[in-house]
N, C-alpha and C positions, 0 to 999 in steps of 0.2 A: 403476470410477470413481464417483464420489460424485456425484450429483443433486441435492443439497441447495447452493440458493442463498442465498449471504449480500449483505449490503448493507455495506459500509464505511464510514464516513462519521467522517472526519481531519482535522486541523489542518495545513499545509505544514509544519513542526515533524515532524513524526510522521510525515509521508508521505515527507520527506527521509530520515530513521530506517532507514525500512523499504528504502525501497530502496539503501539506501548498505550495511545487512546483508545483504540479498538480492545485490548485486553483487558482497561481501566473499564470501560461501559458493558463491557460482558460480566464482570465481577458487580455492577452496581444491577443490572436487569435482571442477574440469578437472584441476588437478596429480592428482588422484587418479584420475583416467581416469572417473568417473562421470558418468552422463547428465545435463545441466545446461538442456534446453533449456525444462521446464516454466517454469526461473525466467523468462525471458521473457517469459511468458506473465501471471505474476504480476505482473510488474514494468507494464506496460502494463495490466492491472486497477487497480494500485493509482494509477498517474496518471490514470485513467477514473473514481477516485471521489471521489462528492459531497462539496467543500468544508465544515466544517462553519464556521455562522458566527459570527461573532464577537458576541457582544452587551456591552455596555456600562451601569454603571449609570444609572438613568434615560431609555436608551429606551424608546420608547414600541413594544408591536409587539402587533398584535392576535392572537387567539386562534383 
């Protein structure tokens, strides 16, 4: 297993994305009899990560 931690940090747009392909290749790997349960696992990472936010021209946001 890999050690190495990442940070994710998505737009709702992109986090929709990902798990809508992640559900799509879990329903294609079950027809194929392969292990699918990691994707779970991912799919709950990827709703646990940091929103990233929206900025706007002319706000103001400090440094």
């Amino acid at each position: 297993m890999c050690k190495d931690k990442y940070v994710l940090i998505m737009d709702e747009d992109t986090q929709g994305l990902i798990i809508n392909a992640l559900l799509n290749l879990r329903d294609e790997k079950l027809k194929e009899g392969m292990d699918v349960g990691w994707i779970g696992d991912v799919i709950i990472d990827i709703c646990n990560a940091p929103k990233k936010k929206e900025r706007f021209l002319g706000d103001c946001h400090e440094r």
